[in-house]
mmCIF file of the N, C-alpha and C atoms, coordinates in Angstrom:
data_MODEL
# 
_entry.id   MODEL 
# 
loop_
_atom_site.group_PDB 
_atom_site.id 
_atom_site.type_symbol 
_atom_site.label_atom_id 
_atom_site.label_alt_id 
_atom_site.label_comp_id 
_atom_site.label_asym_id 
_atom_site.label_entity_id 
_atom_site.label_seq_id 
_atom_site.pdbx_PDB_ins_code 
_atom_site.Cartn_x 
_atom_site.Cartn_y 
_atom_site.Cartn_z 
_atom_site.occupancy 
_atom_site.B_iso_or_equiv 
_atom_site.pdbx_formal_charge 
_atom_site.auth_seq_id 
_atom_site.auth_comp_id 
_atom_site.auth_asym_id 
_atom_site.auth_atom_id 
_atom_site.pdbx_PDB_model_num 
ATOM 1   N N  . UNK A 1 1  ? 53.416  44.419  8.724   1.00 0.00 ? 1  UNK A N  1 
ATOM 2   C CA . UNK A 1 1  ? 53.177  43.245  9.527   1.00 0.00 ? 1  UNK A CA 1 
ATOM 3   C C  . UNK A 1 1  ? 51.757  43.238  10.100  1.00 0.00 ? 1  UNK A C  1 
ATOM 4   N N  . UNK A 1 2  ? 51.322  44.650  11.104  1.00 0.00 ? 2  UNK A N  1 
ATOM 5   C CA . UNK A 1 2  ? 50.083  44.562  11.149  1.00 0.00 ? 2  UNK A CA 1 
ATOM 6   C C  . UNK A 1 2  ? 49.426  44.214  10.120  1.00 0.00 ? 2  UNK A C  1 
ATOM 7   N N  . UNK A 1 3  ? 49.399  44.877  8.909   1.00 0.00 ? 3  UNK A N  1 
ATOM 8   C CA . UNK A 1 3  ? 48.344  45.054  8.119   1.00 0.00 ? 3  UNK A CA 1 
ATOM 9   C C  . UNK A 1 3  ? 48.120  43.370  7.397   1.00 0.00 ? 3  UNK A C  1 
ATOM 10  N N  . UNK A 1 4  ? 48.770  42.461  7.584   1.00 0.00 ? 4  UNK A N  1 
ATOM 11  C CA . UNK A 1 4  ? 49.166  40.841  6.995   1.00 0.00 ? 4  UNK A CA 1 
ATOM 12  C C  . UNK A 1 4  ? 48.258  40.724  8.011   1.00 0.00 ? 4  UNK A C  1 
ATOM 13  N N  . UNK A 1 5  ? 48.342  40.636  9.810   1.00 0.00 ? 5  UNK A N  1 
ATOM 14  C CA . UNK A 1 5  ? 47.697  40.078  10.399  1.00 0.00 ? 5  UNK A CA 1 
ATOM 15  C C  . UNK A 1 5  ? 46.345  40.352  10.407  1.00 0.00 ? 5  UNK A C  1 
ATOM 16  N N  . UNK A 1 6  ? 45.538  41.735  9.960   1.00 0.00 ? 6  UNK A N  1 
ATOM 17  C CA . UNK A 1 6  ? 44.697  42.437  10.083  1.00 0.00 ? 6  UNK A CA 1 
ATOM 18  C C  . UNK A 1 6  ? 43.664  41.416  8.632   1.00 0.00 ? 6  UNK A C  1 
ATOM 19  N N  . UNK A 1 7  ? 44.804  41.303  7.540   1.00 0.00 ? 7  UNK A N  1 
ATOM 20  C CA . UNK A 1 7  ? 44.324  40.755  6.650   1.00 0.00 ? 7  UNK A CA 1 
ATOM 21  C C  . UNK A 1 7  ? 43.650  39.477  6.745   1.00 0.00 ? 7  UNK A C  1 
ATOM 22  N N  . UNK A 1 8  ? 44.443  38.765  7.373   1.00 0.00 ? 8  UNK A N  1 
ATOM 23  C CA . UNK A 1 8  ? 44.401  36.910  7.801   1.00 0.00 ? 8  UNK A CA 1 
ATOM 24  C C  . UNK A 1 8  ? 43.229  37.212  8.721   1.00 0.00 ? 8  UNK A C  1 
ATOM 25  N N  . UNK A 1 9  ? 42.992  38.153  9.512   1.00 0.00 ? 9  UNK A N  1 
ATOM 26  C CA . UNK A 1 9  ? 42.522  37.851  10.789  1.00 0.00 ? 9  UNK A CA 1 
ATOM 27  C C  . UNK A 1 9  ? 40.829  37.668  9.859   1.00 0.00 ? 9  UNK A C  1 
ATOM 28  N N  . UNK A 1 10 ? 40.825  38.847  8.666   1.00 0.00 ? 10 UNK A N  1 
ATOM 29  C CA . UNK A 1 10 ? 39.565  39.277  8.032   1.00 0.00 ? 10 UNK A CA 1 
ATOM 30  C C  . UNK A 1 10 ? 39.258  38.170  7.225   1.00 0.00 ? 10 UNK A C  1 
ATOM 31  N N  . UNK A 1 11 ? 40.252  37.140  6.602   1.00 0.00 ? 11 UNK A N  1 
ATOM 32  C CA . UNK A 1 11 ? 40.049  36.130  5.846   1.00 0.00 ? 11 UNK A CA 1 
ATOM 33  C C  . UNK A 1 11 ? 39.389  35.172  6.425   1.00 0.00 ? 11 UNK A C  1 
ATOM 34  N N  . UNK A 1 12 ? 40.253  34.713  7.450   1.00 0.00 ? 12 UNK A N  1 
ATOM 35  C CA . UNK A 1 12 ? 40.033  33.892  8.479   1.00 0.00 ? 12 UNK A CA 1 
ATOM 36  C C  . UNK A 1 12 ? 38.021  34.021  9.056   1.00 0.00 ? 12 UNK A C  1 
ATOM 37  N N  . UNK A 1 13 ? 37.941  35.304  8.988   1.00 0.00 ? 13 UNK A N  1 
ATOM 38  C CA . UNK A 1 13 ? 36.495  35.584  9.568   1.00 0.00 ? 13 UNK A CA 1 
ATOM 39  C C  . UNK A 1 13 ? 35.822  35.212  8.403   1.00 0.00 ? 13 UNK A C  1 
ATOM 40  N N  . UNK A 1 14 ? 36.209  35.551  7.498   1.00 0.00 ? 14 UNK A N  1 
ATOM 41  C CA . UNK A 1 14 ? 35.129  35.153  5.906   1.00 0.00 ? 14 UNK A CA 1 
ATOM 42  C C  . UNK A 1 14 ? 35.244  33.993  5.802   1.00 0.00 ? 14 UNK A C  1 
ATOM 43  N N  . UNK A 1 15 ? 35.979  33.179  5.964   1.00 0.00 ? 15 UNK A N  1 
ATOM 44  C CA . UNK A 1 15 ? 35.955  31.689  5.433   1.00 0.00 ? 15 UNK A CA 1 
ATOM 45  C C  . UNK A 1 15 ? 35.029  31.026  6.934   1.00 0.00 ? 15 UNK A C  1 
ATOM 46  N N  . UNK A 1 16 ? 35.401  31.463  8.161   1.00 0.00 ? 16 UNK A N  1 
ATOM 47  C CA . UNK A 1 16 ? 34.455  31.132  9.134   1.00 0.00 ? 16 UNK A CA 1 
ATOM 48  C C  . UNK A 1 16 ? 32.869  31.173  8.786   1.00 0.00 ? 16 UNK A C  1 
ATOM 49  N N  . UNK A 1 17 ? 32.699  32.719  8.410   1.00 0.00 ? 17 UNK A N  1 
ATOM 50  C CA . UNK A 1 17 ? 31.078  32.839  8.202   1.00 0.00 ? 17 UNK A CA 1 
ATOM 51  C C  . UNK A 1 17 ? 30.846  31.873  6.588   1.00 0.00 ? 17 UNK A C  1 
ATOM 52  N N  . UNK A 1 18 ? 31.505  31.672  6.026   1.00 0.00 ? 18 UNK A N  1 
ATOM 53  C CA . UNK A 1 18 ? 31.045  30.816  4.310   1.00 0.00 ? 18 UNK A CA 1 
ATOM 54  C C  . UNK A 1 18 ? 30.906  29.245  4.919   1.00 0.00 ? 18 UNK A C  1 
ATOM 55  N N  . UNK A 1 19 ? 31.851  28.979  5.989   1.00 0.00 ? 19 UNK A N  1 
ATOM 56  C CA . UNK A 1 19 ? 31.660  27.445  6.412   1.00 0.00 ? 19 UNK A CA 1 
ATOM 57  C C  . UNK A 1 19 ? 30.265  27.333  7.687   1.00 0.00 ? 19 UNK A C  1 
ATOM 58  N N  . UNK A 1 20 ? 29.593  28.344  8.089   1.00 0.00 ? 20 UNK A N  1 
ATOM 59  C CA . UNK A 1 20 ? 29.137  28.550  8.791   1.00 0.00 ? 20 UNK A CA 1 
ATOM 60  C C  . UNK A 1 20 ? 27.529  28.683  8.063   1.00 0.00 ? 20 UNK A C  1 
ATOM 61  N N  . UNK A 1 21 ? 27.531  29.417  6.963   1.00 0.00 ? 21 UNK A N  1 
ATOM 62  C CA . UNK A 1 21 ? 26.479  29.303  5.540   1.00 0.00 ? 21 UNK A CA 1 
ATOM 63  C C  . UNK A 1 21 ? 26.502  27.844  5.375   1.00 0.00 ? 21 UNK A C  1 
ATOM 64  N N  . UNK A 1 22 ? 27.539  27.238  4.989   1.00 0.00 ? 22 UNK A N  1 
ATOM 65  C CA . UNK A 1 22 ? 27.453  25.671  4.465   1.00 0.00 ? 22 UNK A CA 1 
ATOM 66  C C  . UNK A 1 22 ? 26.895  24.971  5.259   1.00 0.00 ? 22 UNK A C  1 
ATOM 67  N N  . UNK A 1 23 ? 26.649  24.969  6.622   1.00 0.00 ? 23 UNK A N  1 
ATOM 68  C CA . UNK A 1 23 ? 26.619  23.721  7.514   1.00 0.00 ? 23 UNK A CA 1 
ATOM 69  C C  . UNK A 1 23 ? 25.294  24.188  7.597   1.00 0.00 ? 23 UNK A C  1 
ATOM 70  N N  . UNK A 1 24 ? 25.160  25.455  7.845   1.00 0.00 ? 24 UNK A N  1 
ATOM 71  C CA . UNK A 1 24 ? 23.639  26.015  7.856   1.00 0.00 ? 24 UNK A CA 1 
ATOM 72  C C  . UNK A 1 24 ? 22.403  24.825  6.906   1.00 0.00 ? 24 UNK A C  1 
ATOM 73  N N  . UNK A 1 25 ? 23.472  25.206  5.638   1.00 0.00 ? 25 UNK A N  1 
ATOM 74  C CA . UNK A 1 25 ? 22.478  24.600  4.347   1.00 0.00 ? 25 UNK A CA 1 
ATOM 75  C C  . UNK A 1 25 ? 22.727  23.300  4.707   1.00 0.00 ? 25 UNK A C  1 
ATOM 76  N N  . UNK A 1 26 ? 23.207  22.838  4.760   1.00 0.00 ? 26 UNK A N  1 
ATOM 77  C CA . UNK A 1 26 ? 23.199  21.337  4.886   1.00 0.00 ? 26 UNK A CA 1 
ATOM 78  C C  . UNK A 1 26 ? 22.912  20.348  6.020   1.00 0.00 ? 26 UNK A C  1 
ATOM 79  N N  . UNK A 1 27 ? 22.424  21.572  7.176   1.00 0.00 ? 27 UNK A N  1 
ATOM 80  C CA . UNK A 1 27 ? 21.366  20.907  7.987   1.00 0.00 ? 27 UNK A CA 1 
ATOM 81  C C  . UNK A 1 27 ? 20.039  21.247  7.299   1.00 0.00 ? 27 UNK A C  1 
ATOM 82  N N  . UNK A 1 28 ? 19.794  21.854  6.425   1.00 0.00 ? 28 UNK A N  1 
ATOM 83  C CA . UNK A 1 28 ? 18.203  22.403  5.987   1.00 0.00 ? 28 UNK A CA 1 
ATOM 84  C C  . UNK A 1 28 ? 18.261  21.422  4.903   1.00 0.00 ? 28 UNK A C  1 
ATOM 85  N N  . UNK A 1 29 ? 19.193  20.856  4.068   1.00 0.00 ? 29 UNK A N  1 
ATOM 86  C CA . UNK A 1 29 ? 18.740  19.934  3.436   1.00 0.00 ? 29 UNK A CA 1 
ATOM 87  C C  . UNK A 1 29 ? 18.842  18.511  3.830   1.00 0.00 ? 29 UNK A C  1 
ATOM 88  N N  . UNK A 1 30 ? 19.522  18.378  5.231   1.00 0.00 ? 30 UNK A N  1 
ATOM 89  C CA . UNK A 1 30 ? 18.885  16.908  5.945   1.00 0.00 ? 30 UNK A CA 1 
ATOM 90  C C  . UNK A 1 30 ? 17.961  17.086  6.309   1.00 0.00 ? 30 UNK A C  1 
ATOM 91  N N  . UNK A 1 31 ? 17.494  17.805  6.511   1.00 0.00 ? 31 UNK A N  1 
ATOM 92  C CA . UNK A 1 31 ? 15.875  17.923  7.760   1.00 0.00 ? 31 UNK A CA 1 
ATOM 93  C C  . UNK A 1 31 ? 15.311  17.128  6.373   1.00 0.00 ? 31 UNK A C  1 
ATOM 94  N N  . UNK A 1 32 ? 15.337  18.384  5.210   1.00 0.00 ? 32 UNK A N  1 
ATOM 95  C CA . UNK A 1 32 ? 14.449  18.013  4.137   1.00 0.00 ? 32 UNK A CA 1 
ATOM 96  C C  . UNK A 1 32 ? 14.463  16.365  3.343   1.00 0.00 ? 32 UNK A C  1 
ATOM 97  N N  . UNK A 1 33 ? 15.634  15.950  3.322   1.00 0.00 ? 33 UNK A N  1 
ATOM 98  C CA . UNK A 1 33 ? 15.679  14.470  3.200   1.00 0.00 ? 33 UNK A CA 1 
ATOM 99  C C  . UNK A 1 33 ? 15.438  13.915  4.598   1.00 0.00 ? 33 UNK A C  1 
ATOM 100 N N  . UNK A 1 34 ? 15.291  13.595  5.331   1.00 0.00 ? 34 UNK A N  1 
ATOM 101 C CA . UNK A 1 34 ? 14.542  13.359  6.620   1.00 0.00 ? 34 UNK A CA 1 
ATOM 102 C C  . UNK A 1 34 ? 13.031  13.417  6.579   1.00 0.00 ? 34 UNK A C  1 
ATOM 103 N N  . UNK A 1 35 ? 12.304  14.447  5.761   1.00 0.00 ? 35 UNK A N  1 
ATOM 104 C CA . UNK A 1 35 ? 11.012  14.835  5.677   1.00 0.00 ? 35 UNK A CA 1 
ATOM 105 C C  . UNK A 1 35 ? 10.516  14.011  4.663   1.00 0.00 ? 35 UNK A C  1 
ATOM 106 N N  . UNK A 1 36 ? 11.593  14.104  3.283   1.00 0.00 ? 36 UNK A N  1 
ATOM 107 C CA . UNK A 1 36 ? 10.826  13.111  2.009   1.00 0.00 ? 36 UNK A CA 1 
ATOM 108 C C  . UNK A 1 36 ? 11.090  11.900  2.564   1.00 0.00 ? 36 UNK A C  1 
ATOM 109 N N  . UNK A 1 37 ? 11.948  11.412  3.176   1.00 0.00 ? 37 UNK A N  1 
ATOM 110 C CA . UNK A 1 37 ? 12.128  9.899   3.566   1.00 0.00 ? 37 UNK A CA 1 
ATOM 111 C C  . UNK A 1 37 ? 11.025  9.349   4.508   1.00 0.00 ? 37 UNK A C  1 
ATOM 112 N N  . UNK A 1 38 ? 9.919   10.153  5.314   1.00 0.00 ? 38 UNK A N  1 
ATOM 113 C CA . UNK A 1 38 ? 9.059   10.149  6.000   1.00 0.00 ? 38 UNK A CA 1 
ATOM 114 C C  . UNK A 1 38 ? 8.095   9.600   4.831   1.00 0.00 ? 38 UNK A C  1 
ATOM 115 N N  . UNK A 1 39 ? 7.841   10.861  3.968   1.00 0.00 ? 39 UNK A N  1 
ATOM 116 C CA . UNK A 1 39 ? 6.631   10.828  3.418   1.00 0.00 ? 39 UNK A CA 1 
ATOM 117 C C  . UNK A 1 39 ? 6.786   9.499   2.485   1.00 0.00 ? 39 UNK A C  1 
ATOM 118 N N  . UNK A 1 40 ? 7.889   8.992   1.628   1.00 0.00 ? 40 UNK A N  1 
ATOM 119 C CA . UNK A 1 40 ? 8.403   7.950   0.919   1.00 0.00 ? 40 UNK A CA 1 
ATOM 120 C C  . UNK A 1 40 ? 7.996   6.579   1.834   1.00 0.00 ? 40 UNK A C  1 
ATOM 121 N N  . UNK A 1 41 ? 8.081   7.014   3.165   1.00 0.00 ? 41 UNK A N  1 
ATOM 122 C CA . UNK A 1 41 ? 8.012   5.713   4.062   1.00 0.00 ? 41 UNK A CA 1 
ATOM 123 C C  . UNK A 1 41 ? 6.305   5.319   4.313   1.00 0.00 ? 41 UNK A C  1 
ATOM 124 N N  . UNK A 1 42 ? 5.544   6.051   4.679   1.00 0.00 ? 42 UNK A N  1 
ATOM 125 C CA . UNK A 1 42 ? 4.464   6.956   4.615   1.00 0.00 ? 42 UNK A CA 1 
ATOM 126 C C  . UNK A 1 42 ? 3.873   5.634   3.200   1.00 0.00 ? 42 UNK A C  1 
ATOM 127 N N  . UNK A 1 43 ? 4.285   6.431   2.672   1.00 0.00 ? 43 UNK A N  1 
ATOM 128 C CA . UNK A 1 43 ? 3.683   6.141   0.664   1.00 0.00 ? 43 UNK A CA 1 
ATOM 129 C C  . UNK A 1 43 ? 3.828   4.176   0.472   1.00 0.00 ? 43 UNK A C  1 
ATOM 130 N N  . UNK A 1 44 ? 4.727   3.871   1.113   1.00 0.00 ? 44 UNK A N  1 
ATOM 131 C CA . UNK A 1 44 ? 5.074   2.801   0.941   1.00 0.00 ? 44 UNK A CA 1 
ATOM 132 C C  . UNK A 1 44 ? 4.329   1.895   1.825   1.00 0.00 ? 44 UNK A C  1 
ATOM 133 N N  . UNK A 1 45 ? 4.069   1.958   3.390   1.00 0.00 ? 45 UNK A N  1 
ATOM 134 C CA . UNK A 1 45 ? 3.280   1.526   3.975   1.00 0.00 ? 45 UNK A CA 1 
ATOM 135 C C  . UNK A 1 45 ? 1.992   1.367   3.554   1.00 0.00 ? 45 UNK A C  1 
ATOM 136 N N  . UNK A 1 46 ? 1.864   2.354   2.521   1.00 0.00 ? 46 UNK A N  1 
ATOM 137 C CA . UNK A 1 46 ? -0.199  2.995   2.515   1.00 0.00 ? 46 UNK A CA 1 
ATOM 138 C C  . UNK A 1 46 ? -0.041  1.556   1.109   1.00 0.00 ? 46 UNK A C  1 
ATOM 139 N N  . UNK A 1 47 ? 0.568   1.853   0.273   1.00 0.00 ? 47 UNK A N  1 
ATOM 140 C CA . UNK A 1 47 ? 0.738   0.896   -0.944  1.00 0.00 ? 47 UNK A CA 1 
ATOM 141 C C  . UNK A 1 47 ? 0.705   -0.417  -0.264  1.00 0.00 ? 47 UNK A C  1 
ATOM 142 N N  . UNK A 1 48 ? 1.527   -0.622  0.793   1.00 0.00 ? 48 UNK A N  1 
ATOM 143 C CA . UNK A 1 48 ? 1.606   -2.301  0.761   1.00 0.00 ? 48 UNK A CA 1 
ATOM 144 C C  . UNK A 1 48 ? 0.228   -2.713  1.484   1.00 0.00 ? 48 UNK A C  1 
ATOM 145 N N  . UNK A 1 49 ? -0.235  -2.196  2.381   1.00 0.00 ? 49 UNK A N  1 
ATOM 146 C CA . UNK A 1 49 ? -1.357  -1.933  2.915   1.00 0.00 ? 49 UNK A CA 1 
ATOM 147 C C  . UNK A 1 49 ? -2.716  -2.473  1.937   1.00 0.00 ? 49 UNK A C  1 
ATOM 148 N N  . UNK A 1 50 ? -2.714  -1.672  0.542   1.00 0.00 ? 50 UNK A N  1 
ATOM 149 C CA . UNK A 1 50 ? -3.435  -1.922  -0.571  1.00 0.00 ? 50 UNK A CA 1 
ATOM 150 C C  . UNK A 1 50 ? -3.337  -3.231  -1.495  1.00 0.00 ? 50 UNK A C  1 
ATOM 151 N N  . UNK A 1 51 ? -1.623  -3.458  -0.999  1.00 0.00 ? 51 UNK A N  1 
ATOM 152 C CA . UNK A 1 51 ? -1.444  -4.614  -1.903  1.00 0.00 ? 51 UNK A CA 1 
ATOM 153 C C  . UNK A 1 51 ? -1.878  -6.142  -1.490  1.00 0.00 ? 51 UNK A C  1 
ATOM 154 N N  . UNK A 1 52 ? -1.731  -5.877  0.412   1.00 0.00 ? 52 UNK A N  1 
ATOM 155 C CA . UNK A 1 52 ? -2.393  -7.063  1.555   1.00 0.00 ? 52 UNK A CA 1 
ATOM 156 C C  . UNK A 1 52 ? -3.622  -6.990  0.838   1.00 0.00 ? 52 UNK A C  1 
ATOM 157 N N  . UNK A 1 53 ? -3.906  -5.708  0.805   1.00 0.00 ? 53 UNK A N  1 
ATOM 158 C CA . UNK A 1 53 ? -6.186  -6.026  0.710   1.00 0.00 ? 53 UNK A CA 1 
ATOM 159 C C  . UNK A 1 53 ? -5.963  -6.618  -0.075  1.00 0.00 ? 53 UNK A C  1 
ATOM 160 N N  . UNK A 1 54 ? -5.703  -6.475  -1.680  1.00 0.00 ? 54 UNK A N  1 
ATOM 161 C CA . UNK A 1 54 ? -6.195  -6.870  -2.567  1.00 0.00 ? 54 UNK A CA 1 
ATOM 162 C C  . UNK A 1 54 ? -5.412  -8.406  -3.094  1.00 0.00 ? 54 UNK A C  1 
ATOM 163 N N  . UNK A 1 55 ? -4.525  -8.943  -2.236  1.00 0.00 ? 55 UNK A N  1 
ATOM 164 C CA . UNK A 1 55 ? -3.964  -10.399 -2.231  1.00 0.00 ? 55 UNK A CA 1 
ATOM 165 C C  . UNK A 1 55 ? -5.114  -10.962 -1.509  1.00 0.00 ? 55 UNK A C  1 
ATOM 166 N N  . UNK A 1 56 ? -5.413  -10.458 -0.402  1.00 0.00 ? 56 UNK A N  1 
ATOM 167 C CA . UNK A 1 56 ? -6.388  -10.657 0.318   1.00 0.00 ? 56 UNK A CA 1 
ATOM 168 C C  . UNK A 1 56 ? -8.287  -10.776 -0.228  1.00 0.00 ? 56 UNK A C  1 
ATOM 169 N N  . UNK A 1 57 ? -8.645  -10.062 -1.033  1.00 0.00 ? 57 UNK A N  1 
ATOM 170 C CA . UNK A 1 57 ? -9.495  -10.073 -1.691  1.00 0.00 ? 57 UNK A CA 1 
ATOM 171 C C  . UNK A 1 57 ? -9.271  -11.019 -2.813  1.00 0.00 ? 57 UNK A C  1 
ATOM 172 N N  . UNK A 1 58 ? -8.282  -10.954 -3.409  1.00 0.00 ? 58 UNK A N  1 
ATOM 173 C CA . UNK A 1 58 ? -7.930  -12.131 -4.966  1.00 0.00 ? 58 UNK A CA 1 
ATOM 174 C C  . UNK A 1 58 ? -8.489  -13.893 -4.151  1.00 0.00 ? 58 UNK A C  1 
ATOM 175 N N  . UNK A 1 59 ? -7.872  -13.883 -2.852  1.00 0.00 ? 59 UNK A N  1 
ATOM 176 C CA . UNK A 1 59 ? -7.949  -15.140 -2.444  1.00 0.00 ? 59 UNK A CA 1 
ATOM 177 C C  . UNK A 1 59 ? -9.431  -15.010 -2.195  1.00 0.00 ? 59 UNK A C  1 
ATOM 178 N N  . UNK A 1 60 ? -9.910  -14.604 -1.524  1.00 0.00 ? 60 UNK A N  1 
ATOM 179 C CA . UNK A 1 60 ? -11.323 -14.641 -1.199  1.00 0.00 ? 60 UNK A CA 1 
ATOM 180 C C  . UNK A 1 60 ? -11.569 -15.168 -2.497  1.00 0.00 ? 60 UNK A C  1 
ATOM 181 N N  . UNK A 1 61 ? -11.981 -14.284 -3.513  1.00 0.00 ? 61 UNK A N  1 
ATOM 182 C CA . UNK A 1 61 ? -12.690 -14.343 -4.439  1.00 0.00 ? 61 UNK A CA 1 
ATOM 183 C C  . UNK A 1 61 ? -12.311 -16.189 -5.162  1.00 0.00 ? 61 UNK A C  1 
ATOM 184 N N  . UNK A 1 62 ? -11.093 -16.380 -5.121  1.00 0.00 ? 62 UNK A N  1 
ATOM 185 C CA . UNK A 1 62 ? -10.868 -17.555 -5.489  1.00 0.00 ? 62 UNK A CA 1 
ATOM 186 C C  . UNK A 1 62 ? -11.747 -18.788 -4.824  1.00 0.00 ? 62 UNK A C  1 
ATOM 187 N N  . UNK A 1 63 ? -11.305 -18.376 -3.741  1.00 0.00 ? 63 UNK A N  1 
ATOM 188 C CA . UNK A 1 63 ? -11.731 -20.019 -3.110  1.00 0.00 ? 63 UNK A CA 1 
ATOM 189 C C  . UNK A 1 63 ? -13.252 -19.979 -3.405  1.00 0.00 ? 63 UNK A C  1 
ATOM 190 N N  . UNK A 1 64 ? -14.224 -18.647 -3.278  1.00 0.00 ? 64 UNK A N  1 
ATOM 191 C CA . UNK A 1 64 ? -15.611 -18.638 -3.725  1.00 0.00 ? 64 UNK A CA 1 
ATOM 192 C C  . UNK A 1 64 ? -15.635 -19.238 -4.983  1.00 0.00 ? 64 UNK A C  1 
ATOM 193 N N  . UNK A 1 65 ? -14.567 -19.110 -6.073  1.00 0.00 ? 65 UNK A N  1 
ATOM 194 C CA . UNK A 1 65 ? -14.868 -19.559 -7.414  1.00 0.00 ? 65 UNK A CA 1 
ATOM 195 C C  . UNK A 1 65 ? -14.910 -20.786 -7.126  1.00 0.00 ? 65 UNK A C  1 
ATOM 196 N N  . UNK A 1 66 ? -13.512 -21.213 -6.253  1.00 0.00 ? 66 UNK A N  1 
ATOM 197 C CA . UNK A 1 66 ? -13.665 -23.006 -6.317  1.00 0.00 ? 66 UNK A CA 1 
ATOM 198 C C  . UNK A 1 66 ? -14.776 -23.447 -5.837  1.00 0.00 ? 66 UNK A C  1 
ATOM 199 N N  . UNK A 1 67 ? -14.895 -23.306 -4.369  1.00 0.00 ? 67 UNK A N  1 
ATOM 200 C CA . UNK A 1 67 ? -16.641 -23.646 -3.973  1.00 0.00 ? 67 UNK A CA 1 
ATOM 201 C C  . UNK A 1 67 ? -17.728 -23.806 -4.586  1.00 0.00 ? 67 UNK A C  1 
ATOM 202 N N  . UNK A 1 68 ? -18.093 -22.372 -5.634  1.00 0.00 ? 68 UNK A N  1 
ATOM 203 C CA . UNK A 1 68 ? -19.012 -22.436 -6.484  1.00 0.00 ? 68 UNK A CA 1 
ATOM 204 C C  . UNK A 1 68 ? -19.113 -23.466 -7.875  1.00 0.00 ? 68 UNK A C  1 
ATOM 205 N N  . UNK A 1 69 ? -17.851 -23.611 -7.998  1.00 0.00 ? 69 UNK A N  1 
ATOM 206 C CA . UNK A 1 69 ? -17.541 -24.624 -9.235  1.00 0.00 ? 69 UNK A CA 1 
ATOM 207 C C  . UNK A 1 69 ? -17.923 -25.852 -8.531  1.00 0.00 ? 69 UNK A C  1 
ATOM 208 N N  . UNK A 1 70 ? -17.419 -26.351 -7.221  1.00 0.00 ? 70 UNK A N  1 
ATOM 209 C CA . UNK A 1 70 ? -17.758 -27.452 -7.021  1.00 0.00 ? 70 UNK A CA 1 
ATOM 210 C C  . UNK A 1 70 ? -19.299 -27.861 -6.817  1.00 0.00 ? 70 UNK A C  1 
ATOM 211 N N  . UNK A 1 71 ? -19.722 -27.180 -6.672  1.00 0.00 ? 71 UNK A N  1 
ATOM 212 C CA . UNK A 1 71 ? -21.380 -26.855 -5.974  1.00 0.00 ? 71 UNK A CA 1 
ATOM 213 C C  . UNK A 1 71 ? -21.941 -27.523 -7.831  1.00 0.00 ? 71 UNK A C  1 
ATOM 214 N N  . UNK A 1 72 ? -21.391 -26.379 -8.285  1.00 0.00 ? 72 UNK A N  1 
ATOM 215 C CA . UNK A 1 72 ? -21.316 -26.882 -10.029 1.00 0.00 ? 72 UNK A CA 1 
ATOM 216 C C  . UNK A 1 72 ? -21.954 -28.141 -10.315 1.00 0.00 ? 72 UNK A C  1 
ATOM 217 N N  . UNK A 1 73 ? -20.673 -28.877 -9.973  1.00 0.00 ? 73 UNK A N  1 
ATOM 218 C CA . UNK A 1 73 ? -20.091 -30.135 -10.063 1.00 0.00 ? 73 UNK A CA 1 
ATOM 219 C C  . UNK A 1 73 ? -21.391 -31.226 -9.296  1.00 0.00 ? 73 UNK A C  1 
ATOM 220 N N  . UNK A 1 74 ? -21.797 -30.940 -8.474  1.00 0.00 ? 74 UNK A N  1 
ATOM 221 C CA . UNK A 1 74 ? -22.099 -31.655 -6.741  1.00 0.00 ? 74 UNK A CA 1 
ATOM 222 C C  . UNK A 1 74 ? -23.795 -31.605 -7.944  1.00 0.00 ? 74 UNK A C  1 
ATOM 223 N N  . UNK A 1 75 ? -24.192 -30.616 -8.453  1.00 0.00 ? 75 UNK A N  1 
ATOM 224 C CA . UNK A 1 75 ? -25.770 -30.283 -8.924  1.00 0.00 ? 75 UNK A CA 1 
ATOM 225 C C  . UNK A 1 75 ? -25.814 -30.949 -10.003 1.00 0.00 ? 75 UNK A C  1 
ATOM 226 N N  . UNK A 1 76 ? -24.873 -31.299 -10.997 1.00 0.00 ? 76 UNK A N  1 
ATOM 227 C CA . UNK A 1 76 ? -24.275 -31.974 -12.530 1.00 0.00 ? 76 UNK A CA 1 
ATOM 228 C C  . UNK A 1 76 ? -25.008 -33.213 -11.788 1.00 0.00 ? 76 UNK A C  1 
ATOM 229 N N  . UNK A 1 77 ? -24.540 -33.829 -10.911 1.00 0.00 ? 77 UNK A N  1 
ATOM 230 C CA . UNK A 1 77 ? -24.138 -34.776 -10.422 1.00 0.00 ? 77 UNK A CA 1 
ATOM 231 C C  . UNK A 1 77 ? -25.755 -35.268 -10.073 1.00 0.00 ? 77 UNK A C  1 
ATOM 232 N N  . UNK A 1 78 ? -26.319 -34.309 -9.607  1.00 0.00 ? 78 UNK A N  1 
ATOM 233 C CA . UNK A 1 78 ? -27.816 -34.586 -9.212  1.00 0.00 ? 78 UNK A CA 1 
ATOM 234 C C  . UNK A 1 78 ? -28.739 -34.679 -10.074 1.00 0.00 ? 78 UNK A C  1 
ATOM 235 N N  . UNK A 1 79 ? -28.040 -34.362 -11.068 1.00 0.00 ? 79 UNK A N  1 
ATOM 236 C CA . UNK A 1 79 ? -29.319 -33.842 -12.421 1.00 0.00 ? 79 UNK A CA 1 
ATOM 237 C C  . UNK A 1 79 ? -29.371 -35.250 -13.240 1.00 0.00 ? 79 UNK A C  1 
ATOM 238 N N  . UNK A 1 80 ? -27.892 -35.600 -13.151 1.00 0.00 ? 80 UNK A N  1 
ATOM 239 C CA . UNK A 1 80 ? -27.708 -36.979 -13.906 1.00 0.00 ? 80 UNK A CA 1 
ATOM 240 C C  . UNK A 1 80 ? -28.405 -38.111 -13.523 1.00 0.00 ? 80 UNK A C  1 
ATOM 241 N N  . UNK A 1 81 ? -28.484 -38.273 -12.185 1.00 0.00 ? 81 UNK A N  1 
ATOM 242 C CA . UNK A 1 81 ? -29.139 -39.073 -11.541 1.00 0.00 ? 81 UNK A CA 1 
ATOM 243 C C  . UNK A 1 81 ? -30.329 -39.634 -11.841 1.00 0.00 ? 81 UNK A C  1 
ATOM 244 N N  . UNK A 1 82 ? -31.078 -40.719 -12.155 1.00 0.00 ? 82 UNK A N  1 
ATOM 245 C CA . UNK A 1 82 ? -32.486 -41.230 -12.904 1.00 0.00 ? 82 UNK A CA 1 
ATOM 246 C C  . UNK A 1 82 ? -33.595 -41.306 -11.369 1.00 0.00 ? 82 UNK A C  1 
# 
């Protein structure tokens, strides 16, 4: 009878310390998804960031094209003139 309880008591302690390993690891691999989800967040900001400039630059550059075309247009216009 002792030796059943002596047994359980030792099982009981091993399955404690193996669930005690598990939770271990599986706070070390939230931190670590916690950390890539930073840097992912991070990565994504810096990108959209790049993607404003350069929507931002496309337009610039446009409306200069239109302007300049019209200017084009406006000098055509002067040349024709007698």
């Amino acid at each position: 009878m002792r030796g059943q309880i002596s047994d359980r008591r030792k099982m009981v302690t091993e399955r404690r310390e193996l669930i005690l390993k598990e939770f271990e690891s599986h706070t070390l691999i939230k931190k670590h998804i916690e950390i890539q989800n930073r840097r992912y967040d991070a990565i994504v900001k810096r990108l959209h960031c790049q993607l404003m400039k350069a929507q931002s630059g496309h337009r610039q550059l446009s409306d200069d094209i239109y302007h300049m075309e019209r200017e084009i247009q406006d000098l055509k216009r002067h040349l024709e003139l007698p």
